[in-house]
C-alpha positions as CSV (number, residue, x, y, z in Angstrom):
1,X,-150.7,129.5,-83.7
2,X,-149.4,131.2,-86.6
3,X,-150.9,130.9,-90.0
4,X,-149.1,130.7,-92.9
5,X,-149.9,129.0,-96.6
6,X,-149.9,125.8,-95.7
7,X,-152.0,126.2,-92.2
8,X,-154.8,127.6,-94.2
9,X,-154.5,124.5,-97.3
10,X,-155.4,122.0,-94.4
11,X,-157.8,124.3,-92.5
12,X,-159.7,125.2,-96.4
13,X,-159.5,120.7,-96.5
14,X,-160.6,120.0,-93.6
15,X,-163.6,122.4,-93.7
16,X,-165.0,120.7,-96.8
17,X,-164.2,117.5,-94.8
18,X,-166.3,118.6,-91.7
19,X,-169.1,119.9,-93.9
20,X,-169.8,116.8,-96.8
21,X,-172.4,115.0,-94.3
22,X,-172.3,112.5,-97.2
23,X,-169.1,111.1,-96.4
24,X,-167.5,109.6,-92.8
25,X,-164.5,111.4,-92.3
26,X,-162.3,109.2,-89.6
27,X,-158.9,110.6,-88.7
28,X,-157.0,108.8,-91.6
29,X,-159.7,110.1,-94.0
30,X,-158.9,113.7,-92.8
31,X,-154.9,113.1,-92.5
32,X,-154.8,111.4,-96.3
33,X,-157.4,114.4,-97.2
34,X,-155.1,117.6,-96.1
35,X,-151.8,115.8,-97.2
36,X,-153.3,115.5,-100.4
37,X,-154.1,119.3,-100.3
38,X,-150.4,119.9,-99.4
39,X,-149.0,117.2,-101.9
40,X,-151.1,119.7,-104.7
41,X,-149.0,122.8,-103.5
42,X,-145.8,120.6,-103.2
43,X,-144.9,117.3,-104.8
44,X,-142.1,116.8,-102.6
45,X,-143.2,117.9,-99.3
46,X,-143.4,115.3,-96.1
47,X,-147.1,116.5,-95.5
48,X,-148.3,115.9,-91.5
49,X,-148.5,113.7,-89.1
50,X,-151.8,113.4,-86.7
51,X,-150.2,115.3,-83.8
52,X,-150.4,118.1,-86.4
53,X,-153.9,117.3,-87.7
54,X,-154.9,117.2,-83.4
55,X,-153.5,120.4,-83.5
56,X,-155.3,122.0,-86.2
57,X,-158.5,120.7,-85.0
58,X,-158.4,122.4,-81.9
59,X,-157.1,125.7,-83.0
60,X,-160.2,126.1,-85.9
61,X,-162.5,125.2,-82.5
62,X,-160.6,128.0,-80.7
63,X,-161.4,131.1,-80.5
64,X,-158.9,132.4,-82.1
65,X,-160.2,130.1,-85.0
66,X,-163.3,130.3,-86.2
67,X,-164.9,128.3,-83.1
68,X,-166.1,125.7,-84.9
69,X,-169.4,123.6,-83.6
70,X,-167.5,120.0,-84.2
71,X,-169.3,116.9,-83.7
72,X,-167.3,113.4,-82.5
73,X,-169.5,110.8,-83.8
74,X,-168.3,107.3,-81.7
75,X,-169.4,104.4,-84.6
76,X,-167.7,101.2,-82.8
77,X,-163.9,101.8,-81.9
78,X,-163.5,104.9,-84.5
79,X,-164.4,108.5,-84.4
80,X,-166.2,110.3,-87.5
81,X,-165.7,114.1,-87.7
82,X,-168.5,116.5,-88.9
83,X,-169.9,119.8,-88.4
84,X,-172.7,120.3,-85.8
85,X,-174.8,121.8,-88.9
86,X,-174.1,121.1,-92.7
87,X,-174.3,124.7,-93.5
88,X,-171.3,126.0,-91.5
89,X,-167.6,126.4,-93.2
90,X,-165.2,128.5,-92.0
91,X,-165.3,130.4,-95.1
92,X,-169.2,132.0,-93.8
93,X,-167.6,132.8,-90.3
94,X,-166.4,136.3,-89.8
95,X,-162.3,136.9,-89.7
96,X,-160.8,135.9,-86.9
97,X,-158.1,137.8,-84.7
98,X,-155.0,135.9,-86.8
99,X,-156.6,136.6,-90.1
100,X,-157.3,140.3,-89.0
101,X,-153.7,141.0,-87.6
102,X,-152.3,139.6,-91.4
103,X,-154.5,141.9,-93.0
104,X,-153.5,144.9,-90.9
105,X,-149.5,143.8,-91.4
106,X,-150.4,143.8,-95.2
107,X,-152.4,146.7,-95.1
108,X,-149.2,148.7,-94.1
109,X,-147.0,147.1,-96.9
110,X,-149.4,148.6,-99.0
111,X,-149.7,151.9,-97.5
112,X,-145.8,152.1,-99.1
113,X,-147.6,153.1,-102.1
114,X,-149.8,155.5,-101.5
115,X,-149.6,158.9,-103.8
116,X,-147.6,156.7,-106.2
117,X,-149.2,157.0,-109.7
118,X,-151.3,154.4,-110.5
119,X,-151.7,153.2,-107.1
120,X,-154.3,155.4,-106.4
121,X,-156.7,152.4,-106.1
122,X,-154.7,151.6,-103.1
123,X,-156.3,154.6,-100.6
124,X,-159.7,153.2,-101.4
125,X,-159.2,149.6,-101.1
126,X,-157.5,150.6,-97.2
127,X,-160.6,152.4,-96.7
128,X,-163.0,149.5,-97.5
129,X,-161.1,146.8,-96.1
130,X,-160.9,148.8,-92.9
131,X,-164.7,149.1,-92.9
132,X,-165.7,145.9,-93.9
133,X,-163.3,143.9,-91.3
134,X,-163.9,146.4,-88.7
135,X,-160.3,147.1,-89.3
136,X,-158.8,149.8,-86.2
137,X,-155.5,151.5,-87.7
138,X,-152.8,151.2,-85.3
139,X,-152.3,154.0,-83.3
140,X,-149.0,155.0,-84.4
141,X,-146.7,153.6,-87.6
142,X,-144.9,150.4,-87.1
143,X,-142.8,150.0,-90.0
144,X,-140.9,153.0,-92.8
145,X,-140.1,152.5,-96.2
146,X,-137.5,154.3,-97.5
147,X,-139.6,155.9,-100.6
148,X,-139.0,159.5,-102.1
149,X,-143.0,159.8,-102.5
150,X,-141.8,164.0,-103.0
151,X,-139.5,163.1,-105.9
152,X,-139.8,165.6,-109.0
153,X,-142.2,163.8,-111.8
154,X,-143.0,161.1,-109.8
155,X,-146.4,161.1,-111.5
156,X,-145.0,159.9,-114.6
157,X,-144.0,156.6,-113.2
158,X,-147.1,154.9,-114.5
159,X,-147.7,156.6,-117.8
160,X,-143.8,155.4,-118.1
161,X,-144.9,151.7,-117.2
162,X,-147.6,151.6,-119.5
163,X,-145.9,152.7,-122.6
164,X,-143.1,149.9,-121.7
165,X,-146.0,147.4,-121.0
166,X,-148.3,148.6,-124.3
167,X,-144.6,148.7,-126.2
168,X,-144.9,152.5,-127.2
169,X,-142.2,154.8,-128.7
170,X,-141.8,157.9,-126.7
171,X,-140.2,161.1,-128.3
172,X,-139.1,162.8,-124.9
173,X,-137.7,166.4,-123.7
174,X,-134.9,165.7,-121.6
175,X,-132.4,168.3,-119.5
176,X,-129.3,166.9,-118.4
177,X,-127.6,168.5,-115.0
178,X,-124.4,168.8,-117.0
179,X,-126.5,170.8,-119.8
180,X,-128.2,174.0,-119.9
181,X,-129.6,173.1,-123.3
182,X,-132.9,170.8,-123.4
183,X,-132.3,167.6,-125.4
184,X,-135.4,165.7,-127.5
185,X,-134.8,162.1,-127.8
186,X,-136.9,158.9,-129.0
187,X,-137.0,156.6,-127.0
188,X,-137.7,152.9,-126.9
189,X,-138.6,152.1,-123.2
190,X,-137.8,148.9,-121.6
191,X,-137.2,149.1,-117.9
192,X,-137.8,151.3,-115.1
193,X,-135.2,150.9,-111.9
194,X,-135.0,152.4,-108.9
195,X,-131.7,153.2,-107.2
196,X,-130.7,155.7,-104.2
197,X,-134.5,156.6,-104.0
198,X,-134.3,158.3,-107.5
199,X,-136.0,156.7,-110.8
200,X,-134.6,155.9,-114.2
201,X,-135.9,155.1,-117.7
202,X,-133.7,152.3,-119.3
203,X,-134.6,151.8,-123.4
204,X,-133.2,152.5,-126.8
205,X,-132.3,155.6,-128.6
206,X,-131.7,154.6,-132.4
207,X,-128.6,157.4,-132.1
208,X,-126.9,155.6,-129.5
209,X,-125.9,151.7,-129.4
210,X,-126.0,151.2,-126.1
211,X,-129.3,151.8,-124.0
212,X,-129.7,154.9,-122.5
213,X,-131.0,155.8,-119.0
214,X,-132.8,158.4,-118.3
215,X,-133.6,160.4,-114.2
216,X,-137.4,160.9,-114.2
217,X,-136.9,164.2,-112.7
218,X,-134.7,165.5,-115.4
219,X,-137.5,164.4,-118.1
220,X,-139.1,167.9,-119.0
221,X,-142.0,165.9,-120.6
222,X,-142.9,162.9,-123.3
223,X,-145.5,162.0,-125.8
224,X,-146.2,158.6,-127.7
225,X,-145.1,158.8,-131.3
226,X,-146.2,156.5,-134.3
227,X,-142.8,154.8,-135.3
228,X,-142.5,150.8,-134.8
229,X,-141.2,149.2,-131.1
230,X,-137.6,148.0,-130.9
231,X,-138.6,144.8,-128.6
232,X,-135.6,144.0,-126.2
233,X,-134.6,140.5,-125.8
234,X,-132.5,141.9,-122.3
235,X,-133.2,140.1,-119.1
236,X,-132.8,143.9,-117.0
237,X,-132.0,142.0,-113.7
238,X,-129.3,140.4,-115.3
239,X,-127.8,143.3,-117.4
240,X,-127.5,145.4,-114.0
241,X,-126.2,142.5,-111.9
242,X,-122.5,143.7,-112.3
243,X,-122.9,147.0,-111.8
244,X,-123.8,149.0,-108.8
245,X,-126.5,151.7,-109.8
246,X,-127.8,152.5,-113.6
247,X,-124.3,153.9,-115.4
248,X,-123.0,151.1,-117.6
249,X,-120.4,153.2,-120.4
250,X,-120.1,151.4,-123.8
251,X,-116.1,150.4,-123.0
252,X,-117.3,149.1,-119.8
253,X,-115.7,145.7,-118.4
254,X,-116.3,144.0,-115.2
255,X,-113.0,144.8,-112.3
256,X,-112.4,142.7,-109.4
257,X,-111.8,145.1,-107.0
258,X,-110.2,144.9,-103.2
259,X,-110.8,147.1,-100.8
260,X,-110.1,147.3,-97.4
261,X,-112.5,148.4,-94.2
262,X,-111.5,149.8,-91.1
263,X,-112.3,147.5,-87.9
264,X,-114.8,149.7,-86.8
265,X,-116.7,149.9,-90.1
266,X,-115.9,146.1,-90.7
267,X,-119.2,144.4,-89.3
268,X,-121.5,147.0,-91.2
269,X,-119.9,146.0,-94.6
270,X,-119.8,142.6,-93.7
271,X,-123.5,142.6,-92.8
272,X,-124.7,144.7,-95.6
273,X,-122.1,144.0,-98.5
274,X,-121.6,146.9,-101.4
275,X,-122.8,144.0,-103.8
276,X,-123.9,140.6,-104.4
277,X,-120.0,139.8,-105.5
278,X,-119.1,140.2,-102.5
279,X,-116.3,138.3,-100.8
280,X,-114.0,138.2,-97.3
281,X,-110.2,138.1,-98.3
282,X,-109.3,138.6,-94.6
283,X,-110.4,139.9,-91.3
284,X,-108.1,140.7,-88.4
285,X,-106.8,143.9,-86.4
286,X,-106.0,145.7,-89.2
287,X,-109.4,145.7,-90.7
288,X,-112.0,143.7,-93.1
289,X,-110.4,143.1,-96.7
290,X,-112.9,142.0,-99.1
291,X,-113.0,142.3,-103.3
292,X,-116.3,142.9,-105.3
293,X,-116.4,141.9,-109.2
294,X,-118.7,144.8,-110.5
295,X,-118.8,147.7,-113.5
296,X,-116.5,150.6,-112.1
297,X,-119.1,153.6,-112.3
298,X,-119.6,156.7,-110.7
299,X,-122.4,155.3,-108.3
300,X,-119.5,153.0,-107.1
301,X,-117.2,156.1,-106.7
302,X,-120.0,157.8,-104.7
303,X,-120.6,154.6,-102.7
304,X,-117.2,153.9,-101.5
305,X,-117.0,157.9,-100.8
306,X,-119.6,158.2,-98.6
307,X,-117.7,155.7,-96.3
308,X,-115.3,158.5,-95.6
309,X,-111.9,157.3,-93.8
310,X,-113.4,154.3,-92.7
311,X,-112.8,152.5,-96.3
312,X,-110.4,152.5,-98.8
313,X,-109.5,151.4,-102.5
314,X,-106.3,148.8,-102.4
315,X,-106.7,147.5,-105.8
316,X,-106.8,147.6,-109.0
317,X,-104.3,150.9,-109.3
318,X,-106.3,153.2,-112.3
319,X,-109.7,152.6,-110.0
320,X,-107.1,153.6,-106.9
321,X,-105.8,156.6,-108.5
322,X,-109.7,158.0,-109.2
323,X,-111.0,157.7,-105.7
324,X,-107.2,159.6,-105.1
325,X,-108.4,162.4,-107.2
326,X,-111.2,162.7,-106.3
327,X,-110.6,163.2,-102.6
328,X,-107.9,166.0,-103.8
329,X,-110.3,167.4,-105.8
330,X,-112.6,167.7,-102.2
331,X,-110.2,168.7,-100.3
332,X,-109.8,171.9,-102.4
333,X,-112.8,173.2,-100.9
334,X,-111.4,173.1,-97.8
């Protein structure tokens, strides 16, 4: 039996029903007492029947329960319910093997951020969990993340989060790739995002109107400054919703654009679209044609690149001609 949020409302319900030895619990009482529970977590859910409640019974008796000593009291033509003992409750017993297998599954979801700054809590709390559950590690990983743990100045991710979170000004060193010369900048940080396993620093620079993002391994270093925090009213998720990546330029507007995917290359686009915009124009022999409504951006260009022969730009012409060029421009090397 599997164990999810709801299991563990009515098995936490009925253990306080099966331990109040001042109260007869009959099999409506319990049934009204975990739908109840349920009804707490979700006004509008249907709640259980007794074939459920039957079910639930037996499995916390199981073994892979908690085994629980449960006493059938006959009183006329009904059945009370009620721990052997008054002192046992589930929540006394040690874990059982479901528990212990969640734990494990969210021990490795966790093990994603080890070495991260600020997660350095994370190594230890493995470590004790492990011992206090009697927790074996499986013999060999079961799941990847794809994480660039090596990344350049990764360590300044949580110093970063911090000064958005305590709402610090930051005056920081900065060297472009396109510049040989090292830039100082004040920033206003708002928002950290993650794209193509690289880092950016999203906030204000009074100099510029629009917000500026910055590659965390391109910041040379950064202190805290005494100047007062330019709060952002921006909803982040929503500001990056029509653009693929970080680059948004100031004359930037949002392109419908159609492009068309070989057949072989068809059911990877379809099944992982380039973006949430995504939509199917048409799909036969000649390939999958589909349109995305996003910022056009050099992330974009790179994206629809890295497809190679299997994909290509029909519309709209300007966006057509770049992806033109830039293949020419490739092709030079060769």
């Amino acid at each position: 039996m599997a164990i999810n949020k709801n299991a563990l409302i009515r098995f936490h319900a009925l253990d306080k029903c099966f331990s109040n030895f001042s109260k007869k619990f009959y099999l409506d009482d319990l049934l009204k007492y975990c739908n109840e529970a349920l009804y707490e977590l979700n006004p509008d859910g249907d709640g259980i029947k007794k074939r459920q409640l039957f079910e639930d019974i037996k499995f916390m008796e199981s073994s892979q329960g908690w085994s629980v000593p449960l006493d059938r009291i006959k009183e006329g033509r009904k059945v009370y319910y009620r721990y052997e003992t008054s002192d046992f409750s589930i929540n006394k017993q040690p874990m059982n093997e479901l528990e212990a297998e969640k734990l494990k599954s969210a021990l490795l979801v966790l093990s994603r951020f080890k070495g991260m700054p600020q997660f350095e809590w994370v190594n230890e709390l493995i470590l004790k969990l492990q011992e206090a559950f009697k927790l074996q590690s499986h013999e060999r990983e079961i799941i990847s993340f794809d994480a660039n743990e090596y990344l350049k100045n990764i360590h300044f991710l949580g110093d970063l989060f911090n000064a958005i979170l305590y709402k610090k000004v930051l005056c920081v060193d900065y060297q472009s790739f396109k510049s040989d010369v090292m830039t100082t900048l004040e920033i206003h940080p708002h928002y950290l995002k993650q794209y193509n396993n690289r880092w950016f620093l999203i906030g204000n620079n009074p100099g510029f109107e629009n917000f500026t993002n910055l590659a965390l391994d391109r910041i040379v270093s950064f202190s805290e400054i005494d100047k007062k925090y330019q709060v952002s009213s921006i909803d982040f998720n929503e500001y990056f919703d029509d653009v693929i990546g970080v680059s948004i330029s100031p004359e930037s507007i949002v392109s419908k654009i159609t492009l068309q995917a070989t057949p072989d290359l068809a059911p990877y686009i379809m099944t992982k679209p380039l973006h949430g915009s995504q939509k199917k124009i048409t799909n036969n022999e000649t390939g999958f044609t589909f349109s995305i409504e996003v910022i056009p951006n050099h992330e974009l260009e790179k994206l629809i690149l890295s497809f190679g022969e299997g994909l290509k730009v029909l519309e709209p012409q300007f966006f057509r001609d770049k992806i033109k060029e830039r293949l020419q421009m490739s092709l030079v090397h060769y």
